[in-house]
NUNUNU-678891 format. One record per atom (N, C-alpha, C): x, y, z. Coordinates in steps of 0.02 Angstrom, whole numbers, plus 50000, padded with zeros to 5 digits. Example, Ala and Ser with C-alpha at 12.3 -4.5 7.8 and 13.67 -1.06 7.14 Angstrom:
2
506604971650390 506154977550390 506604983550390 506424988850354 506844994750357 506455000250394 
//
This chain:
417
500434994050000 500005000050000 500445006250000 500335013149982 500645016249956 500395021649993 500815025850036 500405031250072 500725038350079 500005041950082 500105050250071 500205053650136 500375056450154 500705061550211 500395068550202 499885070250240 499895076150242 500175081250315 500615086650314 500655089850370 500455095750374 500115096650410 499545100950442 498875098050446 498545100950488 497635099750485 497475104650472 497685111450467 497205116250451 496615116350379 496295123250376 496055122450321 496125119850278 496795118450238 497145115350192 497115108650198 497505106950240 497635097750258 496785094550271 496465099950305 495985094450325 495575094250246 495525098750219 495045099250139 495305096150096 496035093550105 496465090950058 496195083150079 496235081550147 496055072150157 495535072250142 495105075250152 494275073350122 494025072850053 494425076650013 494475075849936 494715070249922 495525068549941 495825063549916 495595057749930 495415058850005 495055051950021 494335049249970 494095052649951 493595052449910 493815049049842 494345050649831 494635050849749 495155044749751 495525043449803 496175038349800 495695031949837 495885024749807 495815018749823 495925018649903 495285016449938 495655014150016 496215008450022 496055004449974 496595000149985 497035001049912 497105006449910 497815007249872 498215012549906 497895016549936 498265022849980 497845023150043 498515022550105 498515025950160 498625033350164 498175038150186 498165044150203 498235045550280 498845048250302 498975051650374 499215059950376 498815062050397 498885068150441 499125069650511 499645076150496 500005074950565 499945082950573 499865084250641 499795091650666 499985090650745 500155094450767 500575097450853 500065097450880 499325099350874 498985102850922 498175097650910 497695098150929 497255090750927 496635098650912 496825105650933 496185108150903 496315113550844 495785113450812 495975116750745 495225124050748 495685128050733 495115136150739 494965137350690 494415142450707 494165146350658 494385154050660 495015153950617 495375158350617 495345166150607 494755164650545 494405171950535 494245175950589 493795170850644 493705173850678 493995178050743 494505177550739 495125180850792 495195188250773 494765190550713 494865197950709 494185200950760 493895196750767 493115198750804 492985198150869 493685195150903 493465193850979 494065197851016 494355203950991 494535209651026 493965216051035 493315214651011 492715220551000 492145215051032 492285209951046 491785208051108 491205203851041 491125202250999 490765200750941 490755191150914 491265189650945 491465184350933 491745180351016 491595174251038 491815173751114 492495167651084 492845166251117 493465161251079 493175154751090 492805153851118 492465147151139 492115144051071 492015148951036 491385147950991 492045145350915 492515147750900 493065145950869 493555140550855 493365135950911 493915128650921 493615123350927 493665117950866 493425112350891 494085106950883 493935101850901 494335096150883 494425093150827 495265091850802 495145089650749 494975083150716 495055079550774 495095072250759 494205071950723 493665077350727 492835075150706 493045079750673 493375082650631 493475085350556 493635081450511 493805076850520 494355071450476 493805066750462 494025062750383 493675056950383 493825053750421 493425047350432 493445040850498 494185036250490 494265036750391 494755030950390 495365035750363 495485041850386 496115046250380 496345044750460 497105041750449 497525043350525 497745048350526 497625051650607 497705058650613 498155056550685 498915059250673 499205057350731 499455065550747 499555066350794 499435074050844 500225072450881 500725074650847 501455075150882 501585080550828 502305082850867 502815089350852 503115085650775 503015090150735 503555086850653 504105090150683 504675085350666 505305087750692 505745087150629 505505083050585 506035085250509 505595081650467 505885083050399 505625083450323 506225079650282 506435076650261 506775072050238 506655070550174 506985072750110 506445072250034 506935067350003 507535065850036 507955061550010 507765056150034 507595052650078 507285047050110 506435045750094 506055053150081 505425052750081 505285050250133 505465052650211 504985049750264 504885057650289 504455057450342 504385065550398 504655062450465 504945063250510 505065063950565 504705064650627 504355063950660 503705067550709 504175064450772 503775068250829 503825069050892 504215062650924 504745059950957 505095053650977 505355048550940 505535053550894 506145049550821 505575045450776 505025044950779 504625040550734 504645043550653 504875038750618 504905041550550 504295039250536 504105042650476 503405041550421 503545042050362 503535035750323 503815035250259 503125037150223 503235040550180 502965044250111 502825044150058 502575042549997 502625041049938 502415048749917 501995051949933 501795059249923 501715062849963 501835066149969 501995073550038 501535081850029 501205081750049 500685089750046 500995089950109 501405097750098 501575102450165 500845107250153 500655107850223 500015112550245 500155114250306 500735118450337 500905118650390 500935126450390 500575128850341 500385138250360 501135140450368 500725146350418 501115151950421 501055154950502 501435158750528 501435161850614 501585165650603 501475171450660 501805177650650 502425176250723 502955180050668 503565181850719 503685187550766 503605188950820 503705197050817 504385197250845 504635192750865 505475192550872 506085194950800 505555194050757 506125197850697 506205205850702 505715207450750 505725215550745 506085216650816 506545220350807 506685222450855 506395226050927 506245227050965 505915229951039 505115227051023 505005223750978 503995223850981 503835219051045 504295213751062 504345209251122 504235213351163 504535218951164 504795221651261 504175222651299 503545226551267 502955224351309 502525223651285 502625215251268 502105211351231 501515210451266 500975212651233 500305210451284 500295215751324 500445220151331 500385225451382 500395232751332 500685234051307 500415242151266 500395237151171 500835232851154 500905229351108 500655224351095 500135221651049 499625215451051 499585213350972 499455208650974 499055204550886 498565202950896 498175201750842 497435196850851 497515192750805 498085189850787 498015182750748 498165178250777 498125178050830 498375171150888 497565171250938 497515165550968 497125164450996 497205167051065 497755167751096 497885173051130 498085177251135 498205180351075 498305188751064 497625191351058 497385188551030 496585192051018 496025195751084 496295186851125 495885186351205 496265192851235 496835192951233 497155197351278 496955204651264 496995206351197 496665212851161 496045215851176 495605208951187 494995213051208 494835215751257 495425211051300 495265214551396 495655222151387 496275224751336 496455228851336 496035234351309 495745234151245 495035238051228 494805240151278 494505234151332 493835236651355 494255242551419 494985243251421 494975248251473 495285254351444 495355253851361 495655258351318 495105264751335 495275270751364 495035275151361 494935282451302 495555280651285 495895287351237 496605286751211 496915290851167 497645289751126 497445289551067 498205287451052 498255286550966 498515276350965 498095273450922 498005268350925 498345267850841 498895263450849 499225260450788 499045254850776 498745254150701 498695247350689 499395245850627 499775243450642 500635242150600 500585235750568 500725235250491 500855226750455 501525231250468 501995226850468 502855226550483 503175223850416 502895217450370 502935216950310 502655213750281 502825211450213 502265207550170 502575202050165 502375195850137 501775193250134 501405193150224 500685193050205 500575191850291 499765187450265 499725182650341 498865178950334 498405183850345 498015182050285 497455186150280 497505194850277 497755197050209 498115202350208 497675208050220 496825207650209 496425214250233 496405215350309 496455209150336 496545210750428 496475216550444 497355218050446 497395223450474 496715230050455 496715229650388 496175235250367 495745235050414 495215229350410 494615227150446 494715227750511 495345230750549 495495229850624 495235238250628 495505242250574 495565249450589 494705249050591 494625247450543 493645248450526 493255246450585 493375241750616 493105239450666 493265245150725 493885244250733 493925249150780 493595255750796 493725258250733 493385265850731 492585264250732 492365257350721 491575258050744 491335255850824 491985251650844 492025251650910 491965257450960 492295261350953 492435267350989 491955270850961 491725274050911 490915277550888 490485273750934 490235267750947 489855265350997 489955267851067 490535267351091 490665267051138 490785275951156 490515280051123 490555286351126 491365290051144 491905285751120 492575286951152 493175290851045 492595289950998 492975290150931 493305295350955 493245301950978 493475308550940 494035310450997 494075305851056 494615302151093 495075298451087 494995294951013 495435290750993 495725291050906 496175294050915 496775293750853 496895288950810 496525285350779 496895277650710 497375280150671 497675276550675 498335276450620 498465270450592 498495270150520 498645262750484 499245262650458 499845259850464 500525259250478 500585254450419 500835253850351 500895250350296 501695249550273 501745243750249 502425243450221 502475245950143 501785244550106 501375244550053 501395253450048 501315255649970 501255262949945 500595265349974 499965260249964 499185262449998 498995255450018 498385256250066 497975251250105 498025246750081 498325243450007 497995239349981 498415235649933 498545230049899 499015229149848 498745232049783 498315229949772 497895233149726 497815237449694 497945240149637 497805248649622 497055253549634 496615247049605 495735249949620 495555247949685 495645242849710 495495241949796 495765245949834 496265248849829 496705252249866 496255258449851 496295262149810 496105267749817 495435268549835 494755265649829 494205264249866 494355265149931 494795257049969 494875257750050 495375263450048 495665268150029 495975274050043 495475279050060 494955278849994 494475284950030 493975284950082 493935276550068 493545275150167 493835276250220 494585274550216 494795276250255 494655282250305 494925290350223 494985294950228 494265295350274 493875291350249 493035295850284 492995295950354 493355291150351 493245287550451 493675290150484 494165294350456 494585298850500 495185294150517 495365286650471 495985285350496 496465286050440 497045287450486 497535292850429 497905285350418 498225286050367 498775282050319 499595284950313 500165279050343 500635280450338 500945274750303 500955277750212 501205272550197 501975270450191 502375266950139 502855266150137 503375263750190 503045261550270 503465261850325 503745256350348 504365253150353 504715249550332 504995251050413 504885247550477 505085247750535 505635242350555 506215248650575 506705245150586 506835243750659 506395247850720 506355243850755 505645248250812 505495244350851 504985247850924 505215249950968 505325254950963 505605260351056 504925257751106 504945254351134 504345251251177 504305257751242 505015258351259 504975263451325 504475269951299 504595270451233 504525278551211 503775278551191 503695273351166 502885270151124 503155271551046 503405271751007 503535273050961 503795268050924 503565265050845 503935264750790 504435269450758 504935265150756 505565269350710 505695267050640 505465268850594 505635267450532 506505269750523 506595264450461 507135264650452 507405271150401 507025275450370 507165280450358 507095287050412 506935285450461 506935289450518 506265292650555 505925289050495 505385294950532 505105289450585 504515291650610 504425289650694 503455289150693 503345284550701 502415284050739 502235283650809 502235288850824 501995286950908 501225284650907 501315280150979 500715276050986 500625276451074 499845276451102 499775272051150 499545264751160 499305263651108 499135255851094 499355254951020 499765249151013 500035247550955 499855239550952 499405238650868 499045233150876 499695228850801 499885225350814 500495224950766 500255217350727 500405217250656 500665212750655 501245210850602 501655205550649 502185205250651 502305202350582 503085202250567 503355197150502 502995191250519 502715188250452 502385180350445 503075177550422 502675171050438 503495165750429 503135159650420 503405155950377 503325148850362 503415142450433 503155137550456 503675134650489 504025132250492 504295131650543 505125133450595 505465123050537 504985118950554 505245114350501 505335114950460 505085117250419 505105118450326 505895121650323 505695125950360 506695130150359 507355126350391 507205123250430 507815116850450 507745110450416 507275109850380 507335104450322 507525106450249 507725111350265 508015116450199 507495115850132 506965116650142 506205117450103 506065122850099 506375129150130 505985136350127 506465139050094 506085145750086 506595152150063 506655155350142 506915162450112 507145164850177 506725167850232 505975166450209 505485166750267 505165160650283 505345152350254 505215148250266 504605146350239 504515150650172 503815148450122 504185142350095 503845138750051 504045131150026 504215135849937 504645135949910 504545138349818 504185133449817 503535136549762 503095132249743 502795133249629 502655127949624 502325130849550 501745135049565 501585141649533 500945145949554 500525141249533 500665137749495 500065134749444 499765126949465 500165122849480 500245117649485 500285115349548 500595119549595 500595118649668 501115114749685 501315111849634 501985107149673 502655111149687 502965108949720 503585109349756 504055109949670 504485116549695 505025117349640 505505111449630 505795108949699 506385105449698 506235096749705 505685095749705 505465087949715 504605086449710 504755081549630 504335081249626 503605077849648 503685075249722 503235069749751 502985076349811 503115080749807 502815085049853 502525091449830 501695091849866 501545096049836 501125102749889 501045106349896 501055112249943 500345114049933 499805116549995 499315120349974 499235126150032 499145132350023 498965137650071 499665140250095 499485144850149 499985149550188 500685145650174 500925140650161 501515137050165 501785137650093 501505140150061 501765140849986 501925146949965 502465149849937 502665156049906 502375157349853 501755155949838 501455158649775 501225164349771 501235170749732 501145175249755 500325174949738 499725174549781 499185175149816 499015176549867 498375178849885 498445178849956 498465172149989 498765175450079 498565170450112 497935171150134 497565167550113 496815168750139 496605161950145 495895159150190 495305153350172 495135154050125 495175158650075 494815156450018 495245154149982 495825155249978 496215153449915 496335147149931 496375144449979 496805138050013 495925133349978 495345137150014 494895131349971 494985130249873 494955135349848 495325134349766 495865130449774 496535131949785 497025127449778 496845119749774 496235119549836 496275110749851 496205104749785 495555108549764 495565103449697 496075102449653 496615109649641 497035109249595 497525104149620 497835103649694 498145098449722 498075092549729 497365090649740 496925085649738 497175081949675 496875086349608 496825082049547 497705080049532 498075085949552 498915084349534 499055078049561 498875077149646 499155074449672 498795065249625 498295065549624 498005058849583 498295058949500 498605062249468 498825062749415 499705060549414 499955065249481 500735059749486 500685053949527 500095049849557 500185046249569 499945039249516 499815041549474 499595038149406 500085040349357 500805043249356 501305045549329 501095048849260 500595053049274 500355058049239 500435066249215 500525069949181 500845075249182 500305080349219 500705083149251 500045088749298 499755093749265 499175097449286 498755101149274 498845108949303 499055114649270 499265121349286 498435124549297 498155122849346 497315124249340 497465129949382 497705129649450 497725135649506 497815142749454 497445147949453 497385156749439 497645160349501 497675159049538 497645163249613 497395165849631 496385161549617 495955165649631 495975167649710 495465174049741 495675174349792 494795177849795 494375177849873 493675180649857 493505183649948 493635191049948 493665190950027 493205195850026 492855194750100 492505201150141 492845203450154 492905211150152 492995218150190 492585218550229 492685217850317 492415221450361 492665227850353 491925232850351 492145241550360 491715243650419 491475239150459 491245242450528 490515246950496 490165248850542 489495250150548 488955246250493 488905239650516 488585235450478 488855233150396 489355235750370 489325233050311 490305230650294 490215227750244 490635225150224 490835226950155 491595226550125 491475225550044 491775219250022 491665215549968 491805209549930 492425212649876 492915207749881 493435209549825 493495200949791 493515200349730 493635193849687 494195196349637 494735192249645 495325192449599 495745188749574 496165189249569 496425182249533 497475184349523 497755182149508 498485186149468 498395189849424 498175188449380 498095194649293 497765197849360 497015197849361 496265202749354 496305206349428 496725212349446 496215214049517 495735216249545 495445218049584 494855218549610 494645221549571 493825223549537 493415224449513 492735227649542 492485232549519 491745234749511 491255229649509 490775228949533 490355224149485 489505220949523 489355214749510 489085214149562 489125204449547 489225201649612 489335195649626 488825191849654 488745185949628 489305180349588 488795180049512 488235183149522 487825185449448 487925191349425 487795191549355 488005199049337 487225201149339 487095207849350 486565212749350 486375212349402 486275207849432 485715203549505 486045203049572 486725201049557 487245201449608 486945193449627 486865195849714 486565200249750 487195202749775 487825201149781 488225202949808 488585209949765 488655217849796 489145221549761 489885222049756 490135222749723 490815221349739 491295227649709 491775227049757 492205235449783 491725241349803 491075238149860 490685243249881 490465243149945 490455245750003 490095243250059 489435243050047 489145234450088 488635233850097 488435231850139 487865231150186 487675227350223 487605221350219 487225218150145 487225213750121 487985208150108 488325212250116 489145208650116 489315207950172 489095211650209 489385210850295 488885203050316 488115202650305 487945197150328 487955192250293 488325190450233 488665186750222 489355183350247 489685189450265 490475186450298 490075183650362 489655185950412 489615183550456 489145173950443 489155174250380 488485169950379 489235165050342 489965162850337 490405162250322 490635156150377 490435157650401 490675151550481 490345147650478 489825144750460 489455139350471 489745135050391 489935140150349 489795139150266 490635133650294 491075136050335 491805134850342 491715128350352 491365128150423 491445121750447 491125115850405 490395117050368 490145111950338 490285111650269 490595113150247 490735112150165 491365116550141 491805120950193 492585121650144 493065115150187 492895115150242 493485109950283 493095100550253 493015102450214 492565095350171 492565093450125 492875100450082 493375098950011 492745099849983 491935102649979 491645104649951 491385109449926 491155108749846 491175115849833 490785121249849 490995128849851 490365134249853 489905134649799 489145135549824 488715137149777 488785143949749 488835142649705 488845145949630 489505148849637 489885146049654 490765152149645 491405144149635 491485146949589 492155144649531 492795144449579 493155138849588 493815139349588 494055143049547 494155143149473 494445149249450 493985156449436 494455163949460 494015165149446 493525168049389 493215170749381 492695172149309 492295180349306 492385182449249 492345190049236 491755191549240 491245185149241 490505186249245 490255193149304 489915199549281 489665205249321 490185207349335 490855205749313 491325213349326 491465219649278 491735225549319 491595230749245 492425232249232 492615229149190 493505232349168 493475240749191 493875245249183 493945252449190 494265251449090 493955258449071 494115260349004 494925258548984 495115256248929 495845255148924 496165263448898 496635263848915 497275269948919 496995271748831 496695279248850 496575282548783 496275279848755 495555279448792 494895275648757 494525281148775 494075283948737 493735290248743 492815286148760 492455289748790 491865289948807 491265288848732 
//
């Protein structure tokens, strides 16, 4: 019998065994999954339980009742990656021999690459992409009275790259509630030229920004945190003072991938954009945060990828030539605070777009617009997670790749009216 290795359970790994398992012979392939930790989150939601909206309880289940019945799911530390042997390593020297290898072992944030952001972590300096950065954030909120409140990306690539946006938006509707806004200073701290990678998204969330009164400092490239002082120091000198600085830190591949000499120099895996497999070996193939493809890191993209991995991975195991299907589609809510949200759908060529989604004329969804209608959708997103993306099944009516259907191009360069 001939068996597949997946590492990670997250989004990825677990959508990846439920496909394959579906598609590969039980008795021609063993499928094992291996992950450190026995519960698996709902990650999105860690931007929502520093504003009291989301409780962390409601976010974690176990992974072992995510998994099919006849996927082994063994729960130890990966301690090496081995592509010359084709085994993985896990927790008390146990090797795991391999015939195919999906790394799904994401991404963390570091804040040890930045200089002083440690010194008072959790105390004026916080994240909300950890399950306890988030918890800790909210007890800090609720005694945040007043200041200037930094929300800092430190650099790019990072998970789930509107975050930070959706942190400022929230915020500033936090504090409007809480009758404390015109007490409190936002500042959005970018490594990026504007809010956004984007040329048309960007300038949209630029002028929302502008509306909500949070100012934009782009270009800022921090070389390190004066923690005593409250201040970011960019490395061209200039300076952000803060009393609450909501950071987040350099993302990083994991800490295995880079001592198994599989990463680049942030410990992404090189990957084909297209194909998903591994540059340097061809029995391994990568889906989500763990891959250098330039996409986002997002849940949505990691659900697209799956099939494209899926079908690769059943195509080299039938010594078949693979399939360049992956676009880099990518399909996210914008939280913008006071009930609404905006929808962005993109891809590598196509970025964000006008339009209205996932029908043209009808929508119902608008897209590059706040709506309400988009906001109770993202929230209506969690139930959609657990029962049909961590299941390897598809969304109704939305394309792995994506499709121009209801978007509006902008006029091409010296096209007259």
């Amino acid at each position: 019998m001939k068996r597949l290795v997946i590492l990670g359970a997250g989004t990825g790994g677990t959508a990846l065994a439920h496909i394959l398992r579906r598609r590969l012979s039980p008795a021609a392939w063993a499928i094992t999954v291996v992950d450190r930790s026995p519960d698996h989150y709902y990650q999105p939601g860690f931007l929502f339980v520093p504003f009291g909206l989301y409780a962390p309880r409601r976010l974690v289940r176990e992974r072992a009742g995510l998994l099919p019945g006849d996927v082994e799911l063994v729960i130890a530390p990966i301690e090496g990656i081995d592509p010359a042997a084709n085994e993985v390593r896990i927790g008390g020297g146990e090797a795991l021999p391999y015939d195919i290898l999906v790394i799904a072992t994401g991404c963390d944030i570091a804040p040890g690459e930045t200089p002083g952001l440690l010194d008072d972590w959790r105390v004026t300096a916080f994240d909300f992409y950890t399950p306890g950065g988030s918890a800790a954030l909210a007890r800090r909120l609720e005694s945040f009275q007043g200041g200037t409140l930094a929300v800092h990306v430190n650099e790019m690539p990072i998970k789930c790259p509107v975050a930070p946006l959706e942190f400022a938006f929230l915020a500033d509707w936090h504090f409007l509630r809480r009758g404390l806004r015109e007490a409190v200073d936002i500042v959005f701290v970018t490594p990026l030229s504007g809010p956004f990678t984007k040329p048309a998204a960007s300038a949209a969330l630029g002028a929302l920004l502008g509306e909500r009164g949070i100012r934009v400092v782009p270009d800022f490239a921090a070389e390190r945190v004066d923690a005593a002082a409250r201040k970011l120091v960019g490395y061209d000198g200039r300076e952000v003072a803060y009393d609450l600085l909501v950071s987040v830190p350099t993302n990083m591949g994991d800490q295995v991938v880079g001592d198994s000499g599989l990463g680049d120099e942030l410990r992404f895996v090189p990957t084909d954009p297209k194909t998903l497999r591994s540059k340097s070996h061809e029995n391994i193939f990568v889906i989500g945060d763990a891959a250098n493809v330039p996409a986002s890191k997002a849940g949505s993209v990691v659900h697209f990828q799956a099939r494209t991995v899926a079908g690769n991975v059943e195509r080299a195991a039938a010594g078949r030539p693979l399939a360049a299907e992956f676009d880099g589609h990518a399909n996210c809510f914008i939280e913008t605070g006071r009930g609404r949200a905006i929808l962005i759908d993109f891809n590598y060529e196509v970025e964000p777009l006008p339009g209205r989604f996932p029908f043209p004329l009808v929508g119902p969804l608008p897209l590059l617009k706040p709506s309400r209608l988009n906001h109770w959708a993202k929230l209506a997103f969690r139930p959609i997670y657990w029962r049909l993306m961590l299941r390897g099944r598809p969304l109704p009516f939305i394309s792995d790749r994506m499709a121009m259907a209801g978007k509006k191009r902008p006029p091409a360069a010296g096209a007259t009216a």
